[in-house]
C-alpha positions in Angstrom: 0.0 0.0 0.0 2.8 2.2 0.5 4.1 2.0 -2.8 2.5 3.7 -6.4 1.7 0.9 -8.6 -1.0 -0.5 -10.1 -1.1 -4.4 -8.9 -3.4 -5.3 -11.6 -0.7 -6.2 -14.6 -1.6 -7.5 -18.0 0.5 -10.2 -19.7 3.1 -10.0 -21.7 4.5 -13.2 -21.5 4.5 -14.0 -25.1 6.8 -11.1 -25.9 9.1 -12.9 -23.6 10.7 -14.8 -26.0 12.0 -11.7 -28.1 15.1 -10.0 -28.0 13.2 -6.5 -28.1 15.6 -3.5 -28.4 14.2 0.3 -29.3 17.7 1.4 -30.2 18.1 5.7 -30.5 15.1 7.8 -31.1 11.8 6.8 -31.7 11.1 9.2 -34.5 14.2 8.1 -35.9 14.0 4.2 -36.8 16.8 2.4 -36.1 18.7 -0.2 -37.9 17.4 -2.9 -35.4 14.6 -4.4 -37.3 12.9 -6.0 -33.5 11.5 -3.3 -31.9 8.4 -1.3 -30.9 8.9 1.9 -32.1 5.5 2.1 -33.8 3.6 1.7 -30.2 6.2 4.1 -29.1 5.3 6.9 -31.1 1.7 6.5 -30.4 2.2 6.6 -26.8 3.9 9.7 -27.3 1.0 10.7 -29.2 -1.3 10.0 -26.8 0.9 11.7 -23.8 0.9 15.0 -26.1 -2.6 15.1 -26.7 -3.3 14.3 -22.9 -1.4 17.6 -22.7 -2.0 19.8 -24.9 1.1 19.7 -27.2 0.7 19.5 -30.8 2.4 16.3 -32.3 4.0 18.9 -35.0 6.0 20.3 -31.7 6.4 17.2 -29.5 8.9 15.0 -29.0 9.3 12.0 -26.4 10.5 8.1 -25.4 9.9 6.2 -23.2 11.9 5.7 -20.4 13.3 3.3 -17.9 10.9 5.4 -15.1 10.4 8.5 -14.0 14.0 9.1 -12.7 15.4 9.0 -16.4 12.7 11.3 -17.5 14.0 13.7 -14.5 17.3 13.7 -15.7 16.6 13.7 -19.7 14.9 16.6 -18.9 17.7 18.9 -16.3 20.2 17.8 -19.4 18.2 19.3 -22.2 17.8 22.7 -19.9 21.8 22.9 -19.2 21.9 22.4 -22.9 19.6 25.4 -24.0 21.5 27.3 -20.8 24.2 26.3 -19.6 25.1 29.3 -17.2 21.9 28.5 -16.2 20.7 27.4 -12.5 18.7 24.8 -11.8 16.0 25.2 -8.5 14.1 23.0 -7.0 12.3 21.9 -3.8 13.4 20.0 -0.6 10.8 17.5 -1.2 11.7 16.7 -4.9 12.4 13.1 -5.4 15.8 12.1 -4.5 16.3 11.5 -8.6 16.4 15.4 -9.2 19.1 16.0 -7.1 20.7 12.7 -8.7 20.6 14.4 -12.3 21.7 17.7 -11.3 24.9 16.3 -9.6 25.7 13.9 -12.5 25.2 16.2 -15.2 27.4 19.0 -13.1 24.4 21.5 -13.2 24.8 24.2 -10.5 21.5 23.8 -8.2 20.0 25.3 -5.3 17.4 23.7 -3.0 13.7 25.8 -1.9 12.4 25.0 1.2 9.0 23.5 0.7 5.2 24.2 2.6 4.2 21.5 5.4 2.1 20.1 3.1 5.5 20.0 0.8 4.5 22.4 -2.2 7.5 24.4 -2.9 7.7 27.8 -1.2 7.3 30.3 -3.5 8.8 33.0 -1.4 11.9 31.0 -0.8 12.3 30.7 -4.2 11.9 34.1 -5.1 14.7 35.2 -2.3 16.9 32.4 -4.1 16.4 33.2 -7.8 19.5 35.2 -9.5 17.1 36.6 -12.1 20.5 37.7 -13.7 20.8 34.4 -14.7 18.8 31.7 -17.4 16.4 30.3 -14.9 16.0 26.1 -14.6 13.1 25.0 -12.7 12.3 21.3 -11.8 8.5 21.6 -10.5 6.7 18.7 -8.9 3.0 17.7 -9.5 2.8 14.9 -6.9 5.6 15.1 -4.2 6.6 11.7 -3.0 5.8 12.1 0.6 2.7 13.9 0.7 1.7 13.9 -2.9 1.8 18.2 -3.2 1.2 20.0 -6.5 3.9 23.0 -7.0 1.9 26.4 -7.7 3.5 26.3 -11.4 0.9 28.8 -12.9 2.3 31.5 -9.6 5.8 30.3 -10.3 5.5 31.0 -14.1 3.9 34.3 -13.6 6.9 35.5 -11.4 9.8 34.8 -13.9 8.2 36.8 -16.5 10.1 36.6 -19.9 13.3 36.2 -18.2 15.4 33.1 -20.1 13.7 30.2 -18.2 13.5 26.1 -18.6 10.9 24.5 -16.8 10.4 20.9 -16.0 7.6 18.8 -14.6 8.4 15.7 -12.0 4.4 14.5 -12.9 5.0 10.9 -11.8 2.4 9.7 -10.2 -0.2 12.5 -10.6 0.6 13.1 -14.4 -1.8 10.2 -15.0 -4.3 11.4 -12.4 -4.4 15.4 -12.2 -6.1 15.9 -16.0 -9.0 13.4 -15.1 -10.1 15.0 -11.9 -11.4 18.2 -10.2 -7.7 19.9 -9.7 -5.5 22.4 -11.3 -4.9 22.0 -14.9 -1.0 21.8 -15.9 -0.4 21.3 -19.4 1.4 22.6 -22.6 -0.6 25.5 -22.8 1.6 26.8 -20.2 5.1 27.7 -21.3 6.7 24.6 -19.5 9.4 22.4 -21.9 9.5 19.2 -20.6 7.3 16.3 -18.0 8.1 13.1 -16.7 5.1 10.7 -16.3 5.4 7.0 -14.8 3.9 4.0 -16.4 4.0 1.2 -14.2 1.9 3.3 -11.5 -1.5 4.2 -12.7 -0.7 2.1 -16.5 -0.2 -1.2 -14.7 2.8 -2.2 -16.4 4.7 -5.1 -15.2 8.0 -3.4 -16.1 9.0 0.2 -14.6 8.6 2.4 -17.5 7.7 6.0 -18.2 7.8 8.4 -20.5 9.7 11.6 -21.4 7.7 14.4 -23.5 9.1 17.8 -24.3 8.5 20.4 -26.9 10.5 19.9 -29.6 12.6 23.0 -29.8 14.1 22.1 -26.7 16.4 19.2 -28.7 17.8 22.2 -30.9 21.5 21.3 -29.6 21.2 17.5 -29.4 20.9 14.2 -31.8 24.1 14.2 -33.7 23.6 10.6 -36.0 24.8 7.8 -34.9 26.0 5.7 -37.8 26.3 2.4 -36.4 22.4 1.9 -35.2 20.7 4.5 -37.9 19.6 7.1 -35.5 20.3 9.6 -33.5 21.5 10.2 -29.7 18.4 12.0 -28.4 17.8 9.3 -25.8 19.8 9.1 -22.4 20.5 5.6 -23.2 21.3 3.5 -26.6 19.6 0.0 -25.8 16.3 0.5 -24.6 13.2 -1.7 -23.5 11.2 -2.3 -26.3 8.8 -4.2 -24.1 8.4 -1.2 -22.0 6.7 0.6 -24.6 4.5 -1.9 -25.7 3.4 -2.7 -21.9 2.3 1.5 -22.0 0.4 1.2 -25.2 -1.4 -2.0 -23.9 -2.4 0.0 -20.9 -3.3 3.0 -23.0 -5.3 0.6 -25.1 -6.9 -1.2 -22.0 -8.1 2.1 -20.5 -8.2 4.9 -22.7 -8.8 8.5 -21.1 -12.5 7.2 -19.8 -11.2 4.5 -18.2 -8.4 5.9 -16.9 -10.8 9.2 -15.3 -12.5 6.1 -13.9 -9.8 4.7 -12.0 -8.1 8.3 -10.9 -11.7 9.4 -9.5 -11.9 5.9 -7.9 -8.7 6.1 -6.1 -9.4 9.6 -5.1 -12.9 8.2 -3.7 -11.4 5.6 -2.1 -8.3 8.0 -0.5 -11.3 9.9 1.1 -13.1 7.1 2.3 -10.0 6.5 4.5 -9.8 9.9 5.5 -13.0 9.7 6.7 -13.0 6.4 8.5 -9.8 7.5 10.5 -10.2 11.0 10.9 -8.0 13.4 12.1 -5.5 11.2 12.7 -4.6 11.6 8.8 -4.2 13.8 6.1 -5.0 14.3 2.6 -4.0 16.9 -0.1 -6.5 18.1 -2.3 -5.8 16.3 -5.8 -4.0 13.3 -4.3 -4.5 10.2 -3.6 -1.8 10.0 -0.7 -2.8 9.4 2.8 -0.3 10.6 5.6 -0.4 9.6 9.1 1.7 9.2 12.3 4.0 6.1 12.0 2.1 3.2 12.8 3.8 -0.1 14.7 6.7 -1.8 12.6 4.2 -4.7 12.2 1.9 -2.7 10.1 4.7 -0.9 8.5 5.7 -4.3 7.0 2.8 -5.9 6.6 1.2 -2.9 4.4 5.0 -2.2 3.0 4.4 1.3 4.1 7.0 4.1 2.6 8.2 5.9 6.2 9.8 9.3 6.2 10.8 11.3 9.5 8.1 9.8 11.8 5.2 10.0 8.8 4.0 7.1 7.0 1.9 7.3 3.9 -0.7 4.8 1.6 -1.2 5.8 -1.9 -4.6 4.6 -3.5 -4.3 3.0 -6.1 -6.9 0.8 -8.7 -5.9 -2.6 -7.2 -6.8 -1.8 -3.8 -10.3 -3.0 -3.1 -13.0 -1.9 0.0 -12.0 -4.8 1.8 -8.1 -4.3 1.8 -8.8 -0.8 2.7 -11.2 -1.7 5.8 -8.5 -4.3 6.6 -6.1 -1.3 7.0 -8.5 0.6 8.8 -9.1 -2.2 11.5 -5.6 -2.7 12.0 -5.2 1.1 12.6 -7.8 1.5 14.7 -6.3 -1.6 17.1 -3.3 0.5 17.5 -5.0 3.5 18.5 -5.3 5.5 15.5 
């Protein structure tokens, strides 16, 4: 329960048998014949449409998760600045600091809100509007599941030279099929990282990488040797990983998928209710934070812990019954 994934897989078993390689870019080819790269552009297509970026200006892959998507993303923004700083929040998954330290990109931490939204006036203290301005923003925190105030954020910088990218994990499959704030490519952002074995239900951990495709102006030289170019972080790449996200995009589709993200956001109140004040919820997240809860429960719901705090995160597979299983085992401890 602790954990973001959807524990209802589909089968790919008879792929299994193929040596499946999406070598270089998807848009590309390669000169590897076995590959997916035609359910690879269409789940880019279908990520561009979800937000609002015209396929004419998109570009994407998919990746090994969200991490790579973090970092694919803080490497395209030292490219288009490199005396550019990069800022970010204190409760941005570990994999942003990660990039910015392999990729030598100068960075300096915000402090975050207690319910871990960046703090906006820390940021603007911290800002050297001097500079090209690099922004990793977060629609989902790990922790507590917050939604950075990226509209406010945008609205400070102005026109000032600025790269803005979107950590949308989990929530980038939840937040455009529910009553929140809408984040999309209308806004002058540049790139997002989305999950796929979270909300998708893949049995691999995939995700994918979409960015406007201006921002690869300075990248892709050819590679002879495999046909295409070097857009991608890495050269050998999953080409199961794709297909599993097309299947789920296939299984779903944006009605079912609105289905599941209001379910879990049902169900993530339900629990709020049943155990009161004793937990929290953040609007527009299916993340429910408590107190620590004995070792025993910790291990027996493999709940994520973090500086006394413990959290759930709703997702489809979780039926009424596991959820009032929780419940009772909360309430015998007191909760």
């Amino acid at each position: 329960m602790g954990f973001p994934i959807n524990g209802s897989p589909f089968d790919l078993s008879p792929f299994y048998k193929f040596v499946v390689n999406n070598l270089g870019d998807p848009f590309c080819g390669s000169a590897y014949g076995l590959n997916t790269l035609v359910f690879e552009k269409e789940v880019i297509k279908f990520f561009a449409n979800l937000y609002h970026l015209e396929m004419k200006d998109a570009w994407g892959y998919v990746t090994s998760g969200g991490s790579e998507g973090n970092l694919k993303g803080l490497y395209l923004a030292r490219q288009q600045y490199n005396k550019g700083v990069a800022h970010f929040s204190d409760r941005s998954h570990y994999s942003v600091f990660n990039a910015a330290e392999l990729i030598n990109l100068p960075f300096k931490v915000i402090k975050s809100n207690p319910d871990h939204s960046i703090n906006i006036e820390d940021l603007k203290r911290k800002i050297d509007f001097g500079k090209p301005i690099i922004l990793s923003l977060n629609v989902g925190t790990t922790m507590k599941g917050a939604i950075d105030d990226i509209g406010r954020i945008i609205q400070m910088v102005g026109n000032r030279p600025m790269y803005c990218h979107v950590d949308a994990a989990l929530s980038g499959l939840i937040l455009p099929f529910i009553n929140g704030p809408k984040i999309d490519f209308k806004m002058p952002i540049c790139s997002m990282s989305v999950s796929g074995h979270k909300m998708l239900g893949c049995s691999i951990p995939c995700g994918v990488f979409l960015c406007r495709k201006d921002c690869l102006k300075d990248a892709g030289e050819p590679i002879e040797y495999i046909n295409s170019s070097n857009n991608t972080i890495f050269g050998s790449r999953s080409g199961l990983a794709p297909l599993a996200m097309w299947c789920g995009i296939k299984r779903y589709g944006k009605a079912g998928l609105k289905r599941l993200a209001n379910n879990c956001m049902e169900k993530a109140n339900y629990i709020r209710k049943r155990l009161g004040d004793t937990v929290s919820l953040s609007p527009s997240c299916n993340t429910v934070v408590f107190p620590c809860p004995s070792s025993k429960l910790i291990n027996k719901y493999h709940l994520s812990v973090q500086n006394g705090f413990a959290h759930i995160i709703v997702m489809p597979h979780l039926k009424k019954k596991d959820l009032d299983g929780f419940i009772s085992d909360m309430k015998m401890e007191g909760f």
